[in-house]
TORTOR-150744 format. One record per atom (N, C-alpha, C, O): residue in three letters; x, y, z. Coordinates in steps of 0.02 Angstrom, whole numbers, plus 32768, in hexadecimal, padded with zeros to 4 digits. Layout:
BEGIN
ALAXYZ;...
// end
This chain:
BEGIN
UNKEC955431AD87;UNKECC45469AD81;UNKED0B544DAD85;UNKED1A5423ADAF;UNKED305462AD5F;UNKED6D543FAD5A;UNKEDAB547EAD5E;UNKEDC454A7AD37;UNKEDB15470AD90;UNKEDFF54A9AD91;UNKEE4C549DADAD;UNKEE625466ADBE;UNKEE6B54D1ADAD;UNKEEA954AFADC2;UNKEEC654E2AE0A;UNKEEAE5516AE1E;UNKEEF454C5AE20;UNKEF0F54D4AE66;UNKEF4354F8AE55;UNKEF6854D3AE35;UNKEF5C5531AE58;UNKEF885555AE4B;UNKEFBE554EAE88;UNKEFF8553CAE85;UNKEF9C5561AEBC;UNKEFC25584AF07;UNKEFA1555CAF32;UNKEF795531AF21;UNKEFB35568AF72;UNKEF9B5555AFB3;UNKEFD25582AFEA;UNKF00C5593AFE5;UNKEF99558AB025;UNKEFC255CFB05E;UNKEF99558DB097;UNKEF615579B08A;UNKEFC05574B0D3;UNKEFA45569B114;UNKEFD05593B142;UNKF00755AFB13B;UNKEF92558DB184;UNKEFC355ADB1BD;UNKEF805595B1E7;UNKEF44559DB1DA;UNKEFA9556CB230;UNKEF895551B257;UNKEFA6552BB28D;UNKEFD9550CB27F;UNKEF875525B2D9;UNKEFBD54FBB305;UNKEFFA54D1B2F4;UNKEFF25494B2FE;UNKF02A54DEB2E1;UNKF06154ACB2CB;UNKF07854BAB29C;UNKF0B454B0B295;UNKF04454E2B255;UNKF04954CEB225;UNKF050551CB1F2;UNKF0275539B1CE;UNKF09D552FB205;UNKF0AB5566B200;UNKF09E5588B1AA;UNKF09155C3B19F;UNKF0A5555AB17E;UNKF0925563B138;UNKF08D5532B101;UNKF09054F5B109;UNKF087554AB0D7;UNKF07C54FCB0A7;UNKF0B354BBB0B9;UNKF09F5484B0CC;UNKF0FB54CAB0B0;UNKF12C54A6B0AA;UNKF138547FB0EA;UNKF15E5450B0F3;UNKF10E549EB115;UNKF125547FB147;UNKF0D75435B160;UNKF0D85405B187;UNKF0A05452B130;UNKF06E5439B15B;UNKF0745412B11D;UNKF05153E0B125;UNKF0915412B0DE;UNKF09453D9B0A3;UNKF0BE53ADB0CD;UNKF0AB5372B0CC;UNKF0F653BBB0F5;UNKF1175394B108;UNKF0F7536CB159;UNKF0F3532FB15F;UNKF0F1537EB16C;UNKF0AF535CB1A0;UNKF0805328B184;UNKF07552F3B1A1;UNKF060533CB144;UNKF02E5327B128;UNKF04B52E0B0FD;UNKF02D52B6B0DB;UNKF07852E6B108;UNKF09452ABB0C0;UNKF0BE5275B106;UNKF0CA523EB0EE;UNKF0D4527BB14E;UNKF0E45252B182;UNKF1165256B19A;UNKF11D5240B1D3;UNKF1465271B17A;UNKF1885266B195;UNKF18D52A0B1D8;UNKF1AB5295B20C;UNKF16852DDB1CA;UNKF164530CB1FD;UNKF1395307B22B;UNKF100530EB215;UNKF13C52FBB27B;UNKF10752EFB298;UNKF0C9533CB2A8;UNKF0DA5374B295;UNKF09D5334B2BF;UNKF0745371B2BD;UNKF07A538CB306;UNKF04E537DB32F;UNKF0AA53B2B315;UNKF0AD53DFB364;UNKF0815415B36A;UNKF08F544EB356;UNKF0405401B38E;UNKF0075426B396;UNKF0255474B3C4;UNKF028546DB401;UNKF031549FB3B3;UNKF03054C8B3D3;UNKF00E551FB3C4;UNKEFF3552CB38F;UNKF0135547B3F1;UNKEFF05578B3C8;UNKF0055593B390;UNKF0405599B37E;UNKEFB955ADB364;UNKEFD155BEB318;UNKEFF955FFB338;UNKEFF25618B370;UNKF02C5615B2F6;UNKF060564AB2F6;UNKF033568BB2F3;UNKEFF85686B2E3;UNKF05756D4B305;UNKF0385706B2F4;UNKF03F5721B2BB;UNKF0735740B2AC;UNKEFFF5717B289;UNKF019572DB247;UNKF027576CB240;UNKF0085797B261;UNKF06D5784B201;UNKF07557C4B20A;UNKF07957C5B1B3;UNKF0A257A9B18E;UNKF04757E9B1A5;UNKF03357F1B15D;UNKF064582AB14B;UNKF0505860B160;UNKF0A4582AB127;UNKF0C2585AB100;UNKF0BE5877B0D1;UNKF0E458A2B0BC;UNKF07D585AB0B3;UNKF0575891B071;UNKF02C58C8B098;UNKF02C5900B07E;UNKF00458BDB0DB;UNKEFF058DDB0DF;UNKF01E592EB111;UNKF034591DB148;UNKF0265966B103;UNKF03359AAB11A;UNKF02559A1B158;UNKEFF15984B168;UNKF05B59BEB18F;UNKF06E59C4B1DE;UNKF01059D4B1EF;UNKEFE759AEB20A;UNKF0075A18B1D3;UNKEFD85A26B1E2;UNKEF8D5A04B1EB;UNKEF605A0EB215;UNKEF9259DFB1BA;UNKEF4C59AEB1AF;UNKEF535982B1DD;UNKEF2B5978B20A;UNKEF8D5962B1D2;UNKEFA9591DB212;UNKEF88592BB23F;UNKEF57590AB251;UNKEFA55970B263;UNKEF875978B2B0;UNKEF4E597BB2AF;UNKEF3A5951B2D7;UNKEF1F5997B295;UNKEEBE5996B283;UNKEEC4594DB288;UNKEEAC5939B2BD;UNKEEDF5916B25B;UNKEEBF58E7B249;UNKEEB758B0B26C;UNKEEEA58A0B28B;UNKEE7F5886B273;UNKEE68584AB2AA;UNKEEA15813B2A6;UNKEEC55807B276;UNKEEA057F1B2EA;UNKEEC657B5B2B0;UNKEEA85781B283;UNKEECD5755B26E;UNKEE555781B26E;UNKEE505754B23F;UNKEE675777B200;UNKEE855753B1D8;UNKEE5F57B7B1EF;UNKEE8557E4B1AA;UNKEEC257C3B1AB;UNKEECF57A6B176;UNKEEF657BCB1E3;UNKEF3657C5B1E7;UNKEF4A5761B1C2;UNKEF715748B19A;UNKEF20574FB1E5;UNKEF0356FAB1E2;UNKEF0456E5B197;UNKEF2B56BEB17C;UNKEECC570DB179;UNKEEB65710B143;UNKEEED5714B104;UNKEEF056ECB0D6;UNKEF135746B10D;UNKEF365768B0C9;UNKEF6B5758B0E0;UNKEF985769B0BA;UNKEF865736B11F;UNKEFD0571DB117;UNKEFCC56CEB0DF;UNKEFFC56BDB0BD;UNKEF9756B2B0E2;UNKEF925673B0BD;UNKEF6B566FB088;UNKEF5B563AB06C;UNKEF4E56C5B06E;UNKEF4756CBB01E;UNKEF8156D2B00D;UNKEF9556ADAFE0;UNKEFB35708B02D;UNKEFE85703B00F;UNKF01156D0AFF4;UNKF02A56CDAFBB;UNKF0165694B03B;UNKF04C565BB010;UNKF0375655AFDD;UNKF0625657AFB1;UNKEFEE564AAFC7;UNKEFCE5626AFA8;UNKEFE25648AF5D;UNKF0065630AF31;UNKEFC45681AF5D;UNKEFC856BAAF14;UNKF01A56ADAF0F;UNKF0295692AEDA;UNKF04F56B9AF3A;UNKF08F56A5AF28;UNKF0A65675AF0B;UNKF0D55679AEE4;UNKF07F5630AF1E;UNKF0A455F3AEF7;UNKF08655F2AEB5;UNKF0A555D9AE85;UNKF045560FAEAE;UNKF0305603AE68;UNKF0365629AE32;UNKF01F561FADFA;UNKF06B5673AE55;UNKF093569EAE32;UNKF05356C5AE08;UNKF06F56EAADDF;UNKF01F56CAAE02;UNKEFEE56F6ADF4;UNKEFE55745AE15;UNKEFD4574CAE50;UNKEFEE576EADF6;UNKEFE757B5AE20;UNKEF9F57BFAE42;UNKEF6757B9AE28;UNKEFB157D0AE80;UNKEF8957CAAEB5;UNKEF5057FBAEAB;UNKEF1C57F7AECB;UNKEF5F583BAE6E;UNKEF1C5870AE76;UNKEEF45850AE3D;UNKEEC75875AE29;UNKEEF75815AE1D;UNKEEE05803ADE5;UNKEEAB57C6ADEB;UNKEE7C57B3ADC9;UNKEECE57AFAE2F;UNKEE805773AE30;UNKEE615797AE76;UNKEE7257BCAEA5;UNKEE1E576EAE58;UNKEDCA575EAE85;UNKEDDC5731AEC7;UNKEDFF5700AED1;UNKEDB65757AEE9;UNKEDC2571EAF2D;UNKED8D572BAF5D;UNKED735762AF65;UNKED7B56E4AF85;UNKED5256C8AFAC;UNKED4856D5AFDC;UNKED1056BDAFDF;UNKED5356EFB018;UNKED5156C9B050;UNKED3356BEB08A;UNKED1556EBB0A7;UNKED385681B0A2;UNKED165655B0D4;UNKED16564EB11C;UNKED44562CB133;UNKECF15665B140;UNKECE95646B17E;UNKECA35638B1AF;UNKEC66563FB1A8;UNKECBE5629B1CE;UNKEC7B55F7B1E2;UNKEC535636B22E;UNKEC185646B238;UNKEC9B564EB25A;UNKEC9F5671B285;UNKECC056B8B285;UNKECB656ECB2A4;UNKECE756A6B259;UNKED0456F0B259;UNKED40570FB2A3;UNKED5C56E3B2C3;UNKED485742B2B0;UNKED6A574EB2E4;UNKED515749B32B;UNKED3A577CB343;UNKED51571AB34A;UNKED2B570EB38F;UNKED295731B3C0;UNKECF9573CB3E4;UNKED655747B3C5;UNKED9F5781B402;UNKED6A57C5B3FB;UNKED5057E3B42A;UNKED6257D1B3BA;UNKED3B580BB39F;UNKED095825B3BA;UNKECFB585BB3D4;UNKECDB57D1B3A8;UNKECAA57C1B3AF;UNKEC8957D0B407;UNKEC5957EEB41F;UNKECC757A4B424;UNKECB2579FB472;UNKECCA5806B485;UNKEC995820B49E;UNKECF15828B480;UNKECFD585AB485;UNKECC85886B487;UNKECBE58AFB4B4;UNKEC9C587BB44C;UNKEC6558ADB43F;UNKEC33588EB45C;UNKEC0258B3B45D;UNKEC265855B478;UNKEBE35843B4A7;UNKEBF75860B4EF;UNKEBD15879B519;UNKEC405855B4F3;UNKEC48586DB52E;UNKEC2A58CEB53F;UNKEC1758EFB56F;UNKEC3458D7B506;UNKEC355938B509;UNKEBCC5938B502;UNKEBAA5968B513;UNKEBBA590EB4F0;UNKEB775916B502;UNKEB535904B531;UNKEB185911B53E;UNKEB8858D7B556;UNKEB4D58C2B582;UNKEB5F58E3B5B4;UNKEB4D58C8B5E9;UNKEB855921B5BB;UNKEBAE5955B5FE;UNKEB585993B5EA;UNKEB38598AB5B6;UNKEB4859BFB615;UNKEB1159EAB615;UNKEB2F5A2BB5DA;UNKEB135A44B5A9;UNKEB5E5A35B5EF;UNKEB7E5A67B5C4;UNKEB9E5A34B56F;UNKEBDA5A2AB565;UNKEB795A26B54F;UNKEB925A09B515;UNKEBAC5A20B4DB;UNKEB885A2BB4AA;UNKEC065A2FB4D8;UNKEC2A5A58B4BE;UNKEC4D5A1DB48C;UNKEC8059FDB49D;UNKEC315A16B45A;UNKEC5359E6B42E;UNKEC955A07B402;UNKEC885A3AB3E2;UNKECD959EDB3FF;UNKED015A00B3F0;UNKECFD5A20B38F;UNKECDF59F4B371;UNKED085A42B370;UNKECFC5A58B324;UNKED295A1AB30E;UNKED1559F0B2E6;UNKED655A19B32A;UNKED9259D8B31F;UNKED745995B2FE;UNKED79597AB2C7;UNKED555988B338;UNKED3E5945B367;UNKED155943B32C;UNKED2C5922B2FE;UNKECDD595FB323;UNKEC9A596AB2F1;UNKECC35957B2A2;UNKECAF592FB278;UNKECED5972B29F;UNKECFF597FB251;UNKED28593EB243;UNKED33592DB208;UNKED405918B279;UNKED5858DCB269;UNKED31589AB26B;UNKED455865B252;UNKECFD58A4B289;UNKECAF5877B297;UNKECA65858B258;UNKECA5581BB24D;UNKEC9D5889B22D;UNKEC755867B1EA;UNKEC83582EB1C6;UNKECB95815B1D4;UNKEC605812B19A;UNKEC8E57D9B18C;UNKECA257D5B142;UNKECB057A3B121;UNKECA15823B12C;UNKECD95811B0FA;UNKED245858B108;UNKED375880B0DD;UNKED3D5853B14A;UNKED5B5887B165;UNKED94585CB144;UNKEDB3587CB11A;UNKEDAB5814B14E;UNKEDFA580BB137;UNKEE065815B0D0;UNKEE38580EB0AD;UNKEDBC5827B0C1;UNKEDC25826B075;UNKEDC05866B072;UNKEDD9587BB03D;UNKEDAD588FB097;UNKEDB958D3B07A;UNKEE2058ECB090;UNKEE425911B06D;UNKEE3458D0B0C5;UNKEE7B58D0B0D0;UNKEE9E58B1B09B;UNKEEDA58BDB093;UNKEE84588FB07B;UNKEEA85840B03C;UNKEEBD5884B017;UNKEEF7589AB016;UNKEE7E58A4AFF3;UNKEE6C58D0AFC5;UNKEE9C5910AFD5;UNKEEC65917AFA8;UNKEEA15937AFFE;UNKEEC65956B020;UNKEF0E594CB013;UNKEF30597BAFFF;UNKEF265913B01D;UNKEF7658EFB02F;UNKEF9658D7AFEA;UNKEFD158CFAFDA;UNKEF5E58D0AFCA;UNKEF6A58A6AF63;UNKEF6458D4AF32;UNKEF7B58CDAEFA;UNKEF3C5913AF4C;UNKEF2C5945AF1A;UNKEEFB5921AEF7;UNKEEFA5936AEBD;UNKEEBA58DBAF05;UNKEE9058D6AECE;UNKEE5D58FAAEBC;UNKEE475917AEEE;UNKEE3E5907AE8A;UNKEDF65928AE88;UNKEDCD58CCAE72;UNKED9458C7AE5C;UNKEDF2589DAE7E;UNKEDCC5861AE59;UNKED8D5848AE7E;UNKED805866AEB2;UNKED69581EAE6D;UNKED315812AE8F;UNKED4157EEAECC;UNKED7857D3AED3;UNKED1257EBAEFB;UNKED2D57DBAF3C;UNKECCF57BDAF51;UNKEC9C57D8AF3A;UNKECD0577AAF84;UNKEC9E5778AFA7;UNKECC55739AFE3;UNKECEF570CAFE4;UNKEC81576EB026;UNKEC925746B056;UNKEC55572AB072;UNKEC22574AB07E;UNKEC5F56D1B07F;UNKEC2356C9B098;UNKEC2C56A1B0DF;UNKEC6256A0B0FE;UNKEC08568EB0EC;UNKEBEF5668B137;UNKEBB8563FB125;UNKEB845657B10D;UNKEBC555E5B137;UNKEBA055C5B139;UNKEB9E5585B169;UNKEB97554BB155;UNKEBA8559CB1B6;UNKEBCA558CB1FF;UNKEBFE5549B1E6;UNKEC2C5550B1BE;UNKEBED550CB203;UNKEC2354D8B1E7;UNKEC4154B9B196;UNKEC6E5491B18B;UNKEC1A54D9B16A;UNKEC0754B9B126;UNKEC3654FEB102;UNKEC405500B0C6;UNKEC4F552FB12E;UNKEC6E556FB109;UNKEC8A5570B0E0;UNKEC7D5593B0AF;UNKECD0553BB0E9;UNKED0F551CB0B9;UNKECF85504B070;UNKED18550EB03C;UNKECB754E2B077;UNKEC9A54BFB049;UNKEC7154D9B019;UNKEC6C54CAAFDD;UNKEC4B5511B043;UNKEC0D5554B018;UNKEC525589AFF1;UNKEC4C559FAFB8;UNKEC955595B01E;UNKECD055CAAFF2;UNKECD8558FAFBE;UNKECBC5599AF88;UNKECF6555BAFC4;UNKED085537AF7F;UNKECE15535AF55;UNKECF35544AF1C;UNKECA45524AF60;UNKEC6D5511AF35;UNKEC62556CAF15;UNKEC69556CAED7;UNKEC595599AF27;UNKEC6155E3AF1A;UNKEC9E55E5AEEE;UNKEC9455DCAEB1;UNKECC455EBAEFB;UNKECFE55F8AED9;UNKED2455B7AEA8;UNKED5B55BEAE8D;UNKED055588AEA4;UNKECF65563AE57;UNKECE25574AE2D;UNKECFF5575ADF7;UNKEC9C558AAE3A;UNKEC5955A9AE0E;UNKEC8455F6AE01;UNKEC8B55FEADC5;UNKEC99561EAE1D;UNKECA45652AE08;UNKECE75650ADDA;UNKECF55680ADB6;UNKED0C561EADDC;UNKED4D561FADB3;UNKED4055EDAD73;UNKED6855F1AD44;UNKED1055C3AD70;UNKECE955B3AD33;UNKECC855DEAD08;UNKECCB55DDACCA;UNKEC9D560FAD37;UNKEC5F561CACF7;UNKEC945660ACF9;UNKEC99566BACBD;UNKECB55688AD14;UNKECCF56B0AD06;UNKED1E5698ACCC;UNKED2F56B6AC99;UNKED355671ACE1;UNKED6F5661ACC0;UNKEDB3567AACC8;UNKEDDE5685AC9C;UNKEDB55683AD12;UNKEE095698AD46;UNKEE03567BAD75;UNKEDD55657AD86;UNKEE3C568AAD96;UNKEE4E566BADC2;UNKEE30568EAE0D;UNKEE2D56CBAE16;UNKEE1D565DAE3E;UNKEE0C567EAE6E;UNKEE33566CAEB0;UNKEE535637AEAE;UNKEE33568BAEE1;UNKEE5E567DAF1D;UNKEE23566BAF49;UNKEDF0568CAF48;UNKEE2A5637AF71;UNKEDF2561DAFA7;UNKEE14562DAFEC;UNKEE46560FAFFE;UNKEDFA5655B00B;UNKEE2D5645B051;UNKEDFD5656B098;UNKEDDF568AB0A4;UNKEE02560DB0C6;UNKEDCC55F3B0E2;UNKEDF6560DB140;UNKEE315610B151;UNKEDCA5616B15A;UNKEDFF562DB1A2;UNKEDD25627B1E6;UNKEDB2565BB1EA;UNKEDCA560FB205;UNKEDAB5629B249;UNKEDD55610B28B;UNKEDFA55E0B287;UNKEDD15622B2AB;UNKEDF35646B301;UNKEDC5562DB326;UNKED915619B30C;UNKEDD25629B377;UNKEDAC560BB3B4;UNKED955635B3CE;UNKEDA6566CB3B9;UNKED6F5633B3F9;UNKED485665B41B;UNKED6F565DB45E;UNKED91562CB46C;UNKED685690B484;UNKED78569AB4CB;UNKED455685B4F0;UNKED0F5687B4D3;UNKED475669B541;UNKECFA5651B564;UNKECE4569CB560;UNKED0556CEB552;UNKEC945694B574;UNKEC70566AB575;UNKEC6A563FB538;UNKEC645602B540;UNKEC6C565AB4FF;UNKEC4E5658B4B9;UNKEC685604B4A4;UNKEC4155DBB48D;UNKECC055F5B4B5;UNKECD555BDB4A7;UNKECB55580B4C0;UNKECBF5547B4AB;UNKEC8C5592B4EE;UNKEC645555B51F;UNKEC24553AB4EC;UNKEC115500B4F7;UNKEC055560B4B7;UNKEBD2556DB47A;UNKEBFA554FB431;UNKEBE25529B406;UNKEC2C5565B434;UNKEC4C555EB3FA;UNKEC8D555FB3F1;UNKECAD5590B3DD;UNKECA65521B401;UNKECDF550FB420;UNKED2354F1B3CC;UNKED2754BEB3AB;UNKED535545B3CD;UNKED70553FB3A6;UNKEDB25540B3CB;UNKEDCA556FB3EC;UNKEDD154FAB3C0;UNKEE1B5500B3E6;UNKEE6D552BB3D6;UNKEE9E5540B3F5;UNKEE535527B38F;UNKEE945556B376;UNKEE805574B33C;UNKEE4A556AB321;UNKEEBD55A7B321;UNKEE9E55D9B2DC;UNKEEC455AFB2A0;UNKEEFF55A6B293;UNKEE8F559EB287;UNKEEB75594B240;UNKEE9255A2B206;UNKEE5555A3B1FF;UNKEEBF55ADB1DD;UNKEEAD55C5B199;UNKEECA5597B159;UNKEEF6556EB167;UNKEEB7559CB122;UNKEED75572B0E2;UNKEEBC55B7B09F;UNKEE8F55DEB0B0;UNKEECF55BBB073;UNKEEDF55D9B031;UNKEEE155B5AFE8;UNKEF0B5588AFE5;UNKEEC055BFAFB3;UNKEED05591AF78;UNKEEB355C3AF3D;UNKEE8255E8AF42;UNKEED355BEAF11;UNKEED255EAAEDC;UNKEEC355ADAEB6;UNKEEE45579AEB9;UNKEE7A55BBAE86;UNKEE54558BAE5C;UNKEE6555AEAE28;UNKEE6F55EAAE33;UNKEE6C5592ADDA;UNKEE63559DAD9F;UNKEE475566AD6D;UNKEE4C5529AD6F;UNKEE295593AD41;UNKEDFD5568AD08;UNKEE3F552FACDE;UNKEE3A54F2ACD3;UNKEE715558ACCE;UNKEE9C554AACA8;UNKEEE4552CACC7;UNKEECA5524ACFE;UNKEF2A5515ACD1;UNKEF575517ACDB;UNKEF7E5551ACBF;UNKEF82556CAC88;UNKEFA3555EAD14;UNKEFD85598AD02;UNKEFFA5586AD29;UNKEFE75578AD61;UNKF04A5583AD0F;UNKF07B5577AD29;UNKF0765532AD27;UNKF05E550AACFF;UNKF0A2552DAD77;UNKF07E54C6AD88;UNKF05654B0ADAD;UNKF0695495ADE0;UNKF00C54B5AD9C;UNKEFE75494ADC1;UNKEFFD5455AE08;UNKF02F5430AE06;UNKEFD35458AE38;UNKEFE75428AE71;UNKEFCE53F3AE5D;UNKEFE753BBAE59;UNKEF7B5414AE44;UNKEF6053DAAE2F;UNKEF1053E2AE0E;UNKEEFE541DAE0B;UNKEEF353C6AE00;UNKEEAE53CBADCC;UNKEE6B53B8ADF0;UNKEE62537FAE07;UNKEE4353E3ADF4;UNKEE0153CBAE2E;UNKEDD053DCAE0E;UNKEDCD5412ADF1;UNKED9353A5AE0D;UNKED5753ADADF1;UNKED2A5399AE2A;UNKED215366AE4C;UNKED0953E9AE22;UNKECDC53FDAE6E;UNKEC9B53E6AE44;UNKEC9753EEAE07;UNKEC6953C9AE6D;UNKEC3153D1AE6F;UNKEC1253B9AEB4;UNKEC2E53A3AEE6;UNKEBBD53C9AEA2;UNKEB9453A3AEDD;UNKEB6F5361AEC9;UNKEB5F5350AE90;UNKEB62533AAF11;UNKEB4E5303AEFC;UNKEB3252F2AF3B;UNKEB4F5306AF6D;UNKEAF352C9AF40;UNKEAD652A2AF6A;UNKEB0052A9AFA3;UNKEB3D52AFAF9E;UNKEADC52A7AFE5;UNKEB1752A9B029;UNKEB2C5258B029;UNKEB085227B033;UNKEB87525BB014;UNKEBAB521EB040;UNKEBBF5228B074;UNKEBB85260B08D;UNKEBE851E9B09C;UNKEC12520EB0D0;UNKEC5B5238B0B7;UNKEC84522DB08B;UNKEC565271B0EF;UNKEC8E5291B0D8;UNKECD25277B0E7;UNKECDC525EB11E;UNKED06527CB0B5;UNKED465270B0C0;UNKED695295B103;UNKED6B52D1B114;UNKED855250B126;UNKEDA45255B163;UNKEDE0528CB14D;UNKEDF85290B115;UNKEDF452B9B18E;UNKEE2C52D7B19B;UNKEE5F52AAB193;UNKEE4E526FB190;UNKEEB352BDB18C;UNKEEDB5294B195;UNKEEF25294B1DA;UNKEEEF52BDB208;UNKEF0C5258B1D3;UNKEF23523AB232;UNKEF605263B245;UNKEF6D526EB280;UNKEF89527CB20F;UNKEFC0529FB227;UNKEFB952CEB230;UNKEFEF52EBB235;UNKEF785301B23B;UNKEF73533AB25B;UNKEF4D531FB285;UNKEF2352F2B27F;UNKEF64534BB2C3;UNKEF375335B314;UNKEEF15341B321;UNKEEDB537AB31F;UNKEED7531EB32B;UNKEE805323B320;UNKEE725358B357;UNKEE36535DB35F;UNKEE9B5387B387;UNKEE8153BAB39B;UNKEE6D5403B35C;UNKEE4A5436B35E;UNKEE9053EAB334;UNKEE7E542BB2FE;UNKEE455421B2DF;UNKEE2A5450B2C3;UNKEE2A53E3B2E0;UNKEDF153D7B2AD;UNKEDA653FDB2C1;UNKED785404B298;UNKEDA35412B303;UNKED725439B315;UNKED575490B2F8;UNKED2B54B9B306;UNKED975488B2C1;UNKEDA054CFB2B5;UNKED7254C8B266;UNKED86549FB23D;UNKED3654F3B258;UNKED1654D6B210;UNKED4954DAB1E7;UNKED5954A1B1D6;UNKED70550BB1CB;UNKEDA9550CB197;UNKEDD954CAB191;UNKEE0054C6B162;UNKEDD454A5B1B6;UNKEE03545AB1BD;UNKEDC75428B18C;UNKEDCF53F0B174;UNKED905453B18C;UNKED825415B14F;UNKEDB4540DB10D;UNKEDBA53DFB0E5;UNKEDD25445B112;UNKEE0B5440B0BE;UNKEE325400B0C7;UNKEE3053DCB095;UNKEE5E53E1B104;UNKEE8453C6B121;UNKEE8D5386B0E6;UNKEEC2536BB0D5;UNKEE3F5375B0C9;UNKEE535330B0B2;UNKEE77534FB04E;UNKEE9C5338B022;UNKEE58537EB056;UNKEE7B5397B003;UNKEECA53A1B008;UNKEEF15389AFDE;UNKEEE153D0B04C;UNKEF2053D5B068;UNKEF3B538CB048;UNKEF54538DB010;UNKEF365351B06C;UNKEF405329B06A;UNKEF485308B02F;UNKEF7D52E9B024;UNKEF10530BAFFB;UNKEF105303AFC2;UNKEF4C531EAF8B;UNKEF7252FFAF66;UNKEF425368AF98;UNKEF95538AAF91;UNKEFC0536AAF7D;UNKEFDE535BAF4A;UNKEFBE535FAFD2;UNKF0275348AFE0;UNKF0215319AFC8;UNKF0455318AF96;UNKEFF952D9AFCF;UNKF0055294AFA4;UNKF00A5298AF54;UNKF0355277AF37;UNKEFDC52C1AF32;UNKEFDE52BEAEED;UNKEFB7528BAED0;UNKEFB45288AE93;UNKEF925259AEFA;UNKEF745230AED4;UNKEF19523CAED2;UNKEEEE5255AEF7;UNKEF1B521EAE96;UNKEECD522CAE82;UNKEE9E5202AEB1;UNKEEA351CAAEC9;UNKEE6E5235AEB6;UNKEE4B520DAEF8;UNKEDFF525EAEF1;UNKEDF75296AEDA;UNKEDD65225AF1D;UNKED815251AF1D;UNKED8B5264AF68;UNKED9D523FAF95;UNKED7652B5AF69;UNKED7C52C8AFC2;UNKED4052D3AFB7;UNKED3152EEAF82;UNKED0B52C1AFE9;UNKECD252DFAFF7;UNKECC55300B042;UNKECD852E8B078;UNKEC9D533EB036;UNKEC9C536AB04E;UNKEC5E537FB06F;UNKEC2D538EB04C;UNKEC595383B0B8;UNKEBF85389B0BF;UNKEBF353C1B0C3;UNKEC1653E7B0E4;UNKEBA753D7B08B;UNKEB92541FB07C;UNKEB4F5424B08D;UNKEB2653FAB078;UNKEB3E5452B0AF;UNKEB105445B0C0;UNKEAD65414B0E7;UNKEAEA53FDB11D;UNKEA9E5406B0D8;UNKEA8653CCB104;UNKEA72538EB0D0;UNKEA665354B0DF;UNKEA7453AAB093;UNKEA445375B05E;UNKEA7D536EB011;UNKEA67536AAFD8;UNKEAC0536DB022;UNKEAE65375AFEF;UNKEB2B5374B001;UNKEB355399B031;UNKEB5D5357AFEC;UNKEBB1533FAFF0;UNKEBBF536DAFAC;UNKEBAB5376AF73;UNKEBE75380AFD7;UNKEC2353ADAF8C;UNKEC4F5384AF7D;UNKEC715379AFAF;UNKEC5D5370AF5C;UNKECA65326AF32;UNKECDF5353AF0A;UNKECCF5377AEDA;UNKED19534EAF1D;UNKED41535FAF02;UNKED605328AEDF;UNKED6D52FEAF0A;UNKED705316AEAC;UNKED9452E8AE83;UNKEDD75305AE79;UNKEDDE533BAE5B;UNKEE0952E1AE91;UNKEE565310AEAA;UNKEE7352E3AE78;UNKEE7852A7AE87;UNKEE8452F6AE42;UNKEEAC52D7ADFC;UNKEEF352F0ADF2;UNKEEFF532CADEC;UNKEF2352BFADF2;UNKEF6652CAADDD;UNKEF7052DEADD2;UNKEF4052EEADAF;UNKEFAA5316ADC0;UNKEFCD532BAD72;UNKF0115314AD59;UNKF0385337AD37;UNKF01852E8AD66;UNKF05352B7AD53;UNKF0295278AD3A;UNKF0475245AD27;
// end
């Protein structure tokens, strides 16, 4: 599958948005681990905001960069998205309301659980009716949305938005599944070039190699987070040079990205 990179949206400990985590990513900026920012999504209405979790809020602040840089109207493309966990806070909230005798689960709480709650807010905030899927595939998530949203911007022939996100859990739960910070990443795939491509990627699967290391200039406390598998394409990005990222999918198979120039 051969497509091109339109956009890219991050937001994560340090790494307040693209420009800043391109600039981290390339050395001259060092990486100051601190907590991620509170995203405040301005497409989406006062009203929804307040309903909405913060992985929604997570989510569509870094489709947005993303649909912005690649200047594509936002009700017009297909989009992905990925997580492994979903909203944890949520999560621990509503175990908490069941395991009390009187078990009064919030309508709130419930309606933000699901795991395609930040795509129905996307949809909501963009005006799309476009196709939309969300999946979960625990650490391999980043890798099952790309690999998804290749295939769907190939055999369909548009552009699709991938946008991958998961959050930490509060104890007990963090002691099980220990996510240190929230981060998210965004990328708008197309079959074709529009505008100026970042750059040219030919996805497929292949035999399990080892997977391509994170880069050293982000702090290996983030790497615990599944969505930091993107980290080495990030990387790929900002450098511009052609190079094979491989990606572990699953148990019996590497996803390979071939990250090709456009200069």
């Amino acid at each position: 599958m051969n497509l091109y990179v339109l956009g890219v949206g991050v937001l994560g400990p340090g790494l307040e948005d693209w420009p800043m985590a391109r600039s981290i990513l390339s050395g001259p900026r060092p990486h100051v681990l601190r907590a991620t920012a509170q995203p405040v999504p301005h497409i989406l209405k006062s009203t929804e905001r307040r309903r909405s979790s913060e992985a929604a809020r997570l989510a569509i602040r870094v489709a947005d960069e993303a649909l912005m840089m690649s200047g594509l109207p936002r009700h017009e493309v297909a989009t992905v998205f990925a997580s492994s966990d979903g909203d944890g806070d949520i999560t621990h909230k509503i175990c908490e309301s069941l395991a009390v005798s009187a078990c009064n689960v919030s309508p709130t709480l419930f309606h933000n659980s699901v795991n395609n709650a930040p795509a129905g807010y996307w949809s909501i905030a963009s005006g799309s009716q476009s196709n939309s899927t969300s999946l979960c595939a625990y650490d391999w998530s980043f890798a099952a949305g790309l690999f998804e949203a290749a295939a769907q911007a190939t055999v369909e022939q548009q552009a699709v938005l991938l946008v991958g996100y998961d959050l930490p859990f509060p104890d007990p739960l963090n002691a099980i599944r220990a996510v240190d910070y929230s981060f998210a990443a965004a990328f708008v795939l197309a079959p074709s070039p529009w505008g100026v491509p970042l750059m040219r990627w030919k996805i497929g699967l292949e035999p399990p190699r080892p997977s391509t290391k994170a880069p050293d200039t982000i702090d290996c406390a983030l790497h615990n987070n599944p969505i930091a598998q993107c980290l080495p394409l990030l990387a790929a990005l900002t450098s511009g040079q052609s190079q094979p990222i491989s990606l572990d999918y699953l148990i019996n198979q590497s996803l390979v990205v071939t990250c090709e120039s456009m200069t």
